[in-house]
C-alpha positions as CSV (number, residue, x, y, z in Angstrom):
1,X,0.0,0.0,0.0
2,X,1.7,3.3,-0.9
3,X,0.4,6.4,0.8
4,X,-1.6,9.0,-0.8
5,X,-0.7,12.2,-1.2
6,X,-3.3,14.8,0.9
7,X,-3.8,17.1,-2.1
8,X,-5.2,13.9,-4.4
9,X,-8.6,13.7,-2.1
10,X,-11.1,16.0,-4.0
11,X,-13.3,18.2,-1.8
12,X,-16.9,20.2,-2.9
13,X,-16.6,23.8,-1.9
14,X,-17.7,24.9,1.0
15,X,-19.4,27.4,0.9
16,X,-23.5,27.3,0.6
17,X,-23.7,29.6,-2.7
18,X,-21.5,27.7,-4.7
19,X,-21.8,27.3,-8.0
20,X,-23.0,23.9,-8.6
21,X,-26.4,23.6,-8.0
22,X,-26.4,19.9,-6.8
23,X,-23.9,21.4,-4.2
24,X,-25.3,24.2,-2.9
25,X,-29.2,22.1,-2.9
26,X,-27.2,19.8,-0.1
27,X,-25.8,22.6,1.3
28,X,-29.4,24.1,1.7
29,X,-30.9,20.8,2.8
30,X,-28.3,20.3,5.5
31,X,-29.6,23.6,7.0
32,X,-32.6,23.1,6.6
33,X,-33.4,19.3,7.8
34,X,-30.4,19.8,11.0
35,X,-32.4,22.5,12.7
36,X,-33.5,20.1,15.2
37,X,-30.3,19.0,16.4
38,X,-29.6,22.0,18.5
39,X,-32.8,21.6,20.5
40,X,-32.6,18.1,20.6
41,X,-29.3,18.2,21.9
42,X,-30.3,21.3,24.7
43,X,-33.2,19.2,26.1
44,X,-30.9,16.3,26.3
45,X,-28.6,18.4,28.0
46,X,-31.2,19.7,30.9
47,X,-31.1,16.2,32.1
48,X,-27.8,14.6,31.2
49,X,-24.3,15.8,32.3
50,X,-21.6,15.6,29.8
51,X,-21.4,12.3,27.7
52,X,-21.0,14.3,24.8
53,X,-19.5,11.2,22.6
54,X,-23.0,8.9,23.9
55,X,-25.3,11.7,22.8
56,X,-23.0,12.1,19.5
57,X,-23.6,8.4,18.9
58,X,-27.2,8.6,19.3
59,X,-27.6,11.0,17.3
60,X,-25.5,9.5,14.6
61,X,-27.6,6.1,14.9
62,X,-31.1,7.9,14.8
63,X,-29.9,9.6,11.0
64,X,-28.7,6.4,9.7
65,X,-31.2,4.0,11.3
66,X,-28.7,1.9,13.2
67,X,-28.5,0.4,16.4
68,X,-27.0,0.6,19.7
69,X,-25.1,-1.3,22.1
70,X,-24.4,1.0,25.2
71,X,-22.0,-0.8,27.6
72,X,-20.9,0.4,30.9
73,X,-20.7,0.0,34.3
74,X,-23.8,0.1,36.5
75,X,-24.7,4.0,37.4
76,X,-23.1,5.8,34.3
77,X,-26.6,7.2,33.1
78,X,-26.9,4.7,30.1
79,X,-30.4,4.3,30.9
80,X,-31.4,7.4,31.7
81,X,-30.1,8.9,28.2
82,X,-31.5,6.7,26.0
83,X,-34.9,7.3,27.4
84,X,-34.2,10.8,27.7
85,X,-33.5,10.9,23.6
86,X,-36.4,8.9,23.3
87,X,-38.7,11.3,25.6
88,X,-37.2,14.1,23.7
89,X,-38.8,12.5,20.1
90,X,-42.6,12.9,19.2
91,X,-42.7,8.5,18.5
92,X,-43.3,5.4,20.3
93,X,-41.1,4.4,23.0
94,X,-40.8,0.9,25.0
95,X,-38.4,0.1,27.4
96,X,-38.0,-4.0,28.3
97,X,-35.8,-5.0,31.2
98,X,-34.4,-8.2,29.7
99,X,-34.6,-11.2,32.2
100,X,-33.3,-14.7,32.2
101,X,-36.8,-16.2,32.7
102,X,-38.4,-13.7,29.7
103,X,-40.0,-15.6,26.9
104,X,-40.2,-14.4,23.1
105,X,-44.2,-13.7,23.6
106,X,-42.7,-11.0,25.9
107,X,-41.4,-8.8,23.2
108,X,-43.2,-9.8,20.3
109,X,-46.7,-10.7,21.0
110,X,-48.7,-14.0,21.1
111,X,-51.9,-15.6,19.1
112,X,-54.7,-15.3,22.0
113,X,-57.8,-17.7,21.7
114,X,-61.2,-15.5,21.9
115,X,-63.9,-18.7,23.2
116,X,-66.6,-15.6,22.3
117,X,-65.4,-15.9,18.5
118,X,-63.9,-19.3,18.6
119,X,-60.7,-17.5,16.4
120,X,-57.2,-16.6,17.7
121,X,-56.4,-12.9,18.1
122,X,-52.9,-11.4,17.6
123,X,-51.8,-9.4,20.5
124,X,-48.9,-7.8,19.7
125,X,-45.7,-7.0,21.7
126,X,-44.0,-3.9,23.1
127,X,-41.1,-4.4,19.9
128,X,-44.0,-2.8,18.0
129,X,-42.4,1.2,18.7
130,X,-40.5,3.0,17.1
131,X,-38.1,3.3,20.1
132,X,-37.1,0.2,22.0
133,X,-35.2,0.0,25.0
134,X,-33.2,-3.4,25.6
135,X,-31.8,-2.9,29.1
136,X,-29.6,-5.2,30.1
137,X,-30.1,-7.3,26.9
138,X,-27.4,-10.1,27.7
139,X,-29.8,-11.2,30.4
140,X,-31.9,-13.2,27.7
141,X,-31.9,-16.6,26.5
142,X,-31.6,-17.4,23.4
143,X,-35.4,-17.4,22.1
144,X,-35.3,-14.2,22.8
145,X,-32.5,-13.1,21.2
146,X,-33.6,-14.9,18.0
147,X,-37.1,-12.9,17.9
148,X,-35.1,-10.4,18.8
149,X,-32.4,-10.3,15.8
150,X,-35.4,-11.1,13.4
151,X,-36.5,-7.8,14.3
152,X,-33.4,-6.1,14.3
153,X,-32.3,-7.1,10.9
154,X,-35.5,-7.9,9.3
155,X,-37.3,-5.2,10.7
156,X,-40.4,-7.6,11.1
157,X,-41.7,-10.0,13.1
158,X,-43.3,-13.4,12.8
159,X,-46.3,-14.4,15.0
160,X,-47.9,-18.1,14.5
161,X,-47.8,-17.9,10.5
162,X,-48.0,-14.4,9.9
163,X,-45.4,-11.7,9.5
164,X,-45.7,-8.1,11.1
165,X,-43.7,-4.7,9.9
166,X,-41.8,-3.0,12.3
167,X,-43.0,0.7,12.5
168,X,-40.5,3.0,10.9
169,X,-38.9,4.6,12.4
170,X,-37.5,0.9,14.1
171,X,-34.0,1.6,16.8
172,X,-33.5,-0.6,19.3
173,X,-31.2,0.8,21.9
174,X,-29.4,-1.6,24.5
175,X,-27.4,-2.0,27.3
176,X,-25.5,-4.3,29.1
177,X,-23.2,-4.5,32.2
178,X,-19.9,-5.8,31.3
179,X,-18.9,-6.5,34.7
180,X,-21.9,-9.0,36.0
181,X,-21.4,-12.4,34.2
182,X,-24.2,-14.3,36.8
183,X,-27.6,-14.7,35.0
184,X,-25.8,-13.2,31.7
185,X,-26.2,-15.0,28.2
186,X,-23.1,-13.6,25.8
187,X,-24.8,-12.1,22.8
188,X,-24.7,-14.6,19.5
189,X,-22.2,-12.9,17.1
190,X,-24.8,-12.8,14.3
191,X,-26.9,-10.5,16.7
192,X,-23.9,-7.8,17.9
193,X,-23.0,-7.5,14.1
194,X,-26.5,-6.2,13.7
195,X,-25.6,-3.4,16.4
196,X,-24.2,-0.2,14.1
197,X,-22.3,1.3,17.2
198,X,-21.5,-0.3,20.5
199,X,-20.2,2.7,22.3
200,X,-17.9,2.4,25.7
201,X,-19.4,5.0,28.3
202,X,-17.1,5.9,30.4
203,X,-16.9,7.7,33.6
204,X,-17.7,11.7,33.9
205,X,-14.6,14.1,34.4
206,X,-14.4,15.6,37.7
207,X,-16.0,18.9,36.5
208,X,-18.9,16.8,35.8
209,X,-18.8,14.9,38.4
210,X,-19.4,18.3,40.5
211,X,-21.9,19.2,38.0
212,X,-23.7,15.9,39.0
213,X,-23.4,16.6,42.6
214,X,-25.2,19.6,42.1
215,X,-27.9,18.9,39.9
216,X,-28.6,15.6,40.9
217,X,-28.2,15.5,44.4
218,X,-31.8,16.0,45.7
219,X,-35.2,14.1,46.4
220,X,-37.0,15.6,44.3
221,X,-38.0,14.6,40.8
222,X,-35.6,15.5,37.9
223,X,-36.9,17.8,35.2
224,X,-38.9,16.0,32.6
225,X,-37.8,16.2,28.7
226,X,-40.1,17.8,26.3
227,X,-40.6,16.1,22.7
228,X,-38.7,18.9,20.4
229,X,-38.6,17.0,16.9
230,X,-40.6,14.4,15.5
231,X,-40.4,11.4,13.4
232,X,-41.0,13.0,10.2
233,X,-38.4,15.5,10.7
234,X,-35.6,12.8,11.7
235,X,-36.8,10.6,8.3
236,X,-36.1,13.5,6.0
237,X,-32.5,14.6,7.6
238,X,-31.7,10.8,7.0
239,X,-32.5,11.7,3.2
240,X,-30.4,14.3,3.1
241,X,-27.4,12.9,4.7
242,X,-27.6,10.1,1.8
243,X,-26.6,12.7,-0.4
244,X,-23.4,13.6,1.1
245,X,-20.2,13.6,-0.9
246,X,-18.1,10.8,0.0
247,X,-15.1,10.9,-2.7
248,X,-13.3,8.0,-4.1
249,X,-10.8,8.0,-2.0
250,X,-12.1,8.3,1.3
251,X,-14.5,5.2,-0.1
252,X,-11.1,3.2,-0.5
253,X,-10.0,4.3,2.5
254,X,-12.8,3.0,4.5
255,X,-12.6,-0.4,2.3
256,X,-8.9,-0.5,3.5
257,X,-9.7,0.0,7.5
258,X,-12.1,-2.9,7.0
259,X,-9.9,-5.2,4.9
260,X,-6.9,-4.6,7.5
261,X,-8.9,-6.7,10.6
262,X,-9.1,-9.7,7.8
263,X,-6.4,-11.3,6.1
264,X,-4.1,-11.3,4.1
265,X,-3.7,-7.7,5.3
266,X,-3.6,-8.1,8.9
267,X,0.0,-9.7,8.9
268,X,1.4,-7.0,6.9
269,X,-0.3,-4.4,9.8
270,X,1.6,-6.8,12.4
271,X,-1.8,-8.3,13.5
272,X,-1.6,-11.9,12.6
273,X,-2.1,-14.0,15.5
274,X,-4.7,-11.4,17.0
275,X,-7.6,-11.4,15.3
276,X,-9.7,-14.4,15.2
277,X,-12.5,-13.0,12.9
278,X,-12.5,-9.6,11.2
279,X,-15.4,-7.4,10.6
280,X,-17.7,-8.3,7.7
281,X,-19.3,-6.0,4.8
282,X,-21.8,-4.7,6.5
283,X,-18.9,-2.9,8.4
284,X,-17.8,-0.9,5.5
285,X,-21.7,0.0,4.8
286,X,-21.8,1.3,8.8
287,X,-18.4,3.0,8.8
288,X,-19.5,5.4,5.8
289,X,-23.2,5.7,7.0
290,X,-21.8,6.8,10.4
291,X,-19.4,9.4,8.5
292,X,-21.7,10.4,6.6
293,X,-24.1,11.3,9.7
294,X,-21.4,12.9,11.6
295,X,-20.7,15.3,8.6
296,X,-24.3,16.6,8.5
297,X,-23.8,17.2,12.8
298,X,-20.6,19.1,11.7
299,X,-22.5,21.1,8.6
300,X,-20.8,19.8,6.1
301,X,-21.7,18.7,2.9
302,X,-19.0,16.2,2.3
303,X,-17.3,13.2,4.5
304,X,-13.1,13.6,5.7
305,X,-11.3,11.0,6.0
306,X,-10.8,12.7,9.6
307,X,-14.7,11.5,10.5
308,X,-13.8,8.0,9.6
309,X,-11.3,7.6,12.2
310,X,-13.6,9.3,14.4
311,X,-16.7,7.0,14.2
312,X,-14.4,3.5,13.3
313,X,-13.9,2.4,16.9
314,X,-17.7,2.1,17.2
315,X,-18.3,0.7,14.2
316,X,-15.6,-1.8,14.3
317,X,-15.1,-2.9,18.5
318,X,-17.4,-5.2,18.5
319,X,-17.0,-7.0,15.1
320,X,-13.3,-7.8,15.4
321,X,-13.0,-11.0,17.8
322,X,-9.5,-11.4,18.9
323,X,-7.5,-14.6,19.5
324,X,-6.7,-16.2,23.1
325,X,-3.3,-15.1,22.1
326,X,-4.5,-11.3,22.2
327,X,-6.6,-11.5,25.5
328,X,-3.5,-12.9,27.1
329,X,-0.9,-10.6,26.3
330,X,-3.9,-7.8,27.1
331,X,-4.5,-6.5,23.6
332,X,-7.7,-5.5,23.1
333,X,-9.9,-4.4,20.0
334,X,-9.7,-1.1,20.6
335,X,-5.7,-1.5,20.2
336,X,-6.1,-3.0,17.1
337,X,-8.5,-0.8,15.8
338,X,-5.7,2.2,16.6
339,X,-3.0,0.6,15.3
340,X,-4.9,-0.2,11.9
341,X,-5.9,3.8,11.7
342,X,-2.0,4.8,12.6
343,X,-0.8,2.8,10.3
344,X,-2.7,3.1,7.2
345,X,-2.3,5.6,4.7
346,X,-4.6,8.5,5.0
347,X,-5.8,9.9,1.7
């Protein structure tokens, strides 16, 4: 692989009155379909201190219809943000505490026999909103994770013979503890590569931390968000960020980051021996979706190789697996991941 020179990645002007009308209609529709973000982001902010990345990442997953994995430790606010976005959005919102003893009739609904009309009725599940919250979702067995990754990918559900759509928009939004392994089930790999992100939430700084303390530290009840955007509006920003500019070399640069976790590239990034499994194509699809999105937060029109790097270790942490040889000399995906982006060429 021979680097590429800086100046041979060609970038759209940017400035909104440029010439080119296909240009400066993107430019306009950026403005136009991001004027929610701002007081989406403020009411989100009246209830949750700092966790700027999280709040990036859900808003990156709400434009390109992806979902989440949030993991953390117990108490980091996980919960209370996602249904804090979702209290913020004019749509349907479930939350399901995930349980070892849950059955799939719990999320997706059941055939229920009416003796008055001698037919079954369908009754259907909470996983019929267009918000679902997964807490703790490694807590389920395996029935449940298979209804569950129907719905995910398929964006449907089957009850008895028939098949239900998913109202769109469909997110699910989970969390698990990654410190609790009793009454856990690890999630099948088929299901986490259906998660677009899996974001790491870490703990606050110590300015926020004090801002915790004094916001938080009361008895009475915490301010209550207000829906500020709706449905609609979120489905036509994720039509506009579809028409950013991604040039041909930031597309072969995201090809590249994928095809380093797999071999035969891997051994030439000094991998081999780490990585069991790399990440698969629908990888390559999430890693320019998710630039894509986080160039219409920044107001741009077109995608740098700059938001690439920035949205890859969300996008690729949970679909590299690593060897036993990488767990015990402590290497973890996140180290891979950085050595792939320091090492490849950046157009």
């Amino acid at each position: 692989m021979n680097p590429v020179p800086a100046s041979t990645v060609t970038l759209p002007p940017t400035d909104s009155r440029s010439d080119d009308p296909k240009i400066a209609a993107v430019q306009e529709g950026i403005i136009a379909h991001s004027a929610w973000v701002t007081p989406l982001r403020q009411e989100i902010a009246r209830v949750i201190v700092g966790q700027h990345h999280l709040i990036d990442s859900l808003l990156i997953a709400l434009l390109t219809n992806g979902h989440v994995l949030l993991e953390g430790v117990p108490g980091l606010a996980k919960t209370l943000a996602l249904k804090t976005l979702a209290s913020s959005i004019a749509v349907q919102f479930k939350r399901l505490q995930f349980t070892p003893d849950m059955l799939p009739a719990d999320i997706v609904g059941t055939l229920i026999y009416s003796p008055q009309e001698g037919v079954f009725r369908t009754k259907h599940g909470p996983i019929f909103s267009n918000l679902v919250l997964a807490d703790e979702v490694n807590r389920a067995p395996a029935k449940v994770q298979s209804a569950l990754l129907e719905a995910m990918q398929e964006r449907q559900v089957t009850i008895g013979d028939e098949t239900y759509p998913l109202p769109d928009p469909f997110l699910v939004l989970a969390t698990q503890n990654p410190l609790e392994q009793e009454g856990t089930y690890p999630l099948p790999e088929a299901q986490i590569d259906r998660f677009m992100l899996k974001v790491i939430v870490g703990y606050p700084s110590r300015s926020e931390e004090r801002a915790i303390l004094d916001s938080m530290a009361t008895t009475e009840v915490g301010v209550a968000p207000r829906a500020v955007v709706t449905a609609a509006q979120i489905v036509a920003a994720r039509h506009v960020v579809n028409t950013l500019f991604v040039d041909d070399k930031v597309r072969d640069y995201i090809v590249d980051i994928v095809l380093a976790t797999r071999p035969p590239l891997a051994p030439e990034l000094k991998l081999d021996g780490f990585i069991e499994t790399g990440a698969s194509p629908r990888a390559t699809i999430a890693l320019t979706l998710a630039a894509r999105a986080l160039a219409f937060l920044k107001g741009r029109h077109f995608v740098v190789p700059q938001d690439v790097k920035t949205v890859a270790f969300d996008v690729l942490r949970h679909r590299v697996s690593l060897t036993y040889e990488a767990e015990a000399e402590n290497v973890t995906a996140e180290s891979v991941i950085e050595r792939i982006l320091s090492t490849l060429p950046v157009p």
